[in-house]
Residue, then its C-alpha position, 0 to 999 in steps of 0.5 A: x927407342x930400342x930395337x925390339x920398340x922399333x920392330x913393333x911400330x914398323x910391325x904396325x906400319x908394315x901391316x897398315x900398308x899392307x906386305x908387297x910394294x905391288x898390292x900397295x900400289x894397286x890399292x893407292x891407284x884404286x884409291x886415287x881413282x875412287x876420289x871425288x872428282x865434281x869440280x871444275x876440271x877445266x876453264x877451258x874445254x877444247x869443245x866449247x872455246x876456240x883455244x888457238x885463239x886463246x893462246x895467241x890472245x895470252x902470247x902477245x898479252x906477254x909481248x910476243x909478236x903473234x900471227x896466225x898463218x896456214x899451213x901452206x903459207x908457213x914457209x913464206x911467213x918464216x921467210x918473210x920474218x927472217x928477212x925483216x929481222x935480217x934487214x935490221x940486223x948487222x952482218x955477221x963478222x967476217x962473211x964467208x967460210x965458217x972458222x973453226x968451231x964456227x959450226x956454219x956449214x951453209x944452208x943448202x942443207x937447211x933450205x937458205x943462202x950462204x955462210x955469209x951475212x946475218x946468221x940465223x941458227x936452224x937446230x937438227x931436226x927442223x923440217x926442211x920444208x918450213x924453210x923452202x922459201x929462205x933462200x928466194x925471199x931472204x938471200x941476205x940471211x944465213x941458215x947454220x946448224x947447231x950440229x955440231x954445237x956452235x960455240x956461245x959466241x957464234x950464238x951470241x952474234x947470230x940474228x935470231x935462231x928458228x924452232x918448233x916446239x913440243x906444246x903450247x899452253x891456251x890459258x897461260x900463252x906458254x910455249x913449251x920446248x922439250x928439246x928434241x928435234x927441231x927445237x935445239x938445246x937450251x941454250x940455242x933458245x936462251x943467248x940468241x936475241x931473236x926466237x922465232x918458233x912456230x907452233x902447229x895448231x894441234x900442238x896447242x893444249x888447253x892448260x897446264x895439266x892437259x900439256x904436261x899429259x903429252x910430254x914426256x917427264x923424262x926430258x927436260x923441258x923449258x917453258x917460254x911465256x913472252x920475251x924474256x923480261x925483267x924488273x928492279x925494285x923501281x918495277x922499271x921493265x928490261x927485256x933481254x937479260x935472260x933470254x930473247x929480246x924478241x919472241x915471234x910466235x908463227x901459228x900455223x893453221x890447217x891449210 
C-alpha cells in the first residue's frame, strides 16, 4: 500500500471515530449506556434471596467446612477452630525463640500464646480482637506474623494460617483475597495446609459481576472455591496439591 493509500484509509477511519480520544470516549459511554438492557441481570437479588445462606450453601458444595456465627461470638469460634486444629497437628520443631528468618515473634501482639507449639500464621492486618480468645481457649497454638515475610519452609510447617477476605461470591461459593490487610500475600494463603478465613456477612456479593464492582482491578486478586483439589485422568480426586488441604469458612453474622 503506498503512503498516499494508507493516508486516505486512515483518513477515513480517523473521520468515522471522530478527531479527539475524549469526544471518542464520550460518544462509546453514551453508546454503551443507550444498550438495550431487558435481560435477566441477576439470578439472584439480595432483595428477594437470603445470599449468606447461599454462599455457605455453595462453599461446603466445594468441601469446605462452613459455619455461620455472630459477630460477638467470632473470637471463641476461631479460638475454638484453632485448638481442634492444633490438637491434630504436630508441634512445631524446636519450640522456643524464633530462628532467623523464622519471623516468630510471639503472639502477644497478635492475641495468643508463645512461640512454642503448633504455629499458626496471623498476616498484618488482621483485627486483633478476632483473636482476643486465642490465648485462654488454645494455649497450645502459636500465633506468628508474616511481618517480616516468614520463609516457605516456616510456612510449610505451620498448622494453618487465619485471614479475612476482600468479597465473598453467593451463586458460585467464592471467596475472593485481594491481598490487603489482613489477608497476606499469596503464598500465605497457598503453602499452608490449613486456611481458615472469615467473612463478614456485608462482605458477601450476590455474583461475579456484583463482587468484581467492589474491588479494586488494580490489585491483585486470588479466588478460593473450596480446598484445593485435583484430579487424573482416572478422575481419582487429590486434595492438597496446589493449595490448602483444608478451608474452613467462619461467616460472621451481625450479633
Amino acid at each position: 500500500m503506498s503512503d498516499q493509500s494508507r493516508e486516505r484509509v486512515l483518513g477515513r477511519v480517523r473521520a468515522a471515530i471522530g478527531g479527539q480520544p475524549a469526544d471518542r470516549e464520550r460518544r462509546v459511554d453514551a453508546e454503551y449506556a443507550a444498550l438495550p438492557r431487558d435481560y435477566l441481570a441477576a439470578h439472584h437479588d439480595p432483595a428477594a434471596h437470603d445470599i449468606v445462606a447461599l454462599f455457605a450453601e455453595r462453599a461446603a458444595d466445594y468441601r469446605a467446612v462452613v459455619e455461620r456465627v455472630p459477630a460477638s461470638a467470632l473470637p471463641a469460634a476461631i479460638a475454638r477452630v484453632l485448638a481442634d486444629r492444633a490438637a491434630t497437628s504436630e508441634p512445631a520443631a524446636k519450640p522456643g525463640p524464633p530462628a532467623a528468618g523464622d519471623g516468630a515473634t510471639g503472639v502477644g501482639g497478635a492475641g495468643g500464646a508463645g512461640t512454642g507449639g503448633v504455629r499458626f500464621v496471623v498476616p498484618a492486618g488482621l483485627p486483633g480482637e478476632w483473636l482476643g480468645r486465642c490465648a485462654e481457649d488454645c494455649p497450645g497454638a502459636a500465633l506468628v506474623t508474616d511481618d517480616p515475610p516468614l520463609a516457605t519452609a516456616v510456612l510449610d510447617a505451620a498448622a494453618g494460617v487465619v485471614t479475612g477476605c476482600a468479597v465473598a461470591i453467593a451463586e458460585t461459593g467464592t471467596i475472593v483475597l485481594d491481598h490487603g490487610p489482613g489477608q497476606g500475600r499469596r503464598a500465605v494463603t497457598l503453602v499452608p495446609d490449613f486456611h481458615l478465613v472469615v467473612v463478614r456477612h456485608d462482605q458477601v456479593a450476590a455474583d461475579l459481576p456484583a463482587a468484581f464492582a467492589r474491588l479494586d482491578p488494580a490489585r491483585p486478586h486470588t479466588l478460593i472455591s473450596g480446598p484445593s483439589a485435583t484430579s487424573d485422568i482416572e478422575l481419582v480426586r487429590v486434595e492438597g496439591v496446589h493449595g490448602p488441604r483444608t478451608l474452613h469458612v467462619l461467616i460472621a453474622d451481625p450479633a
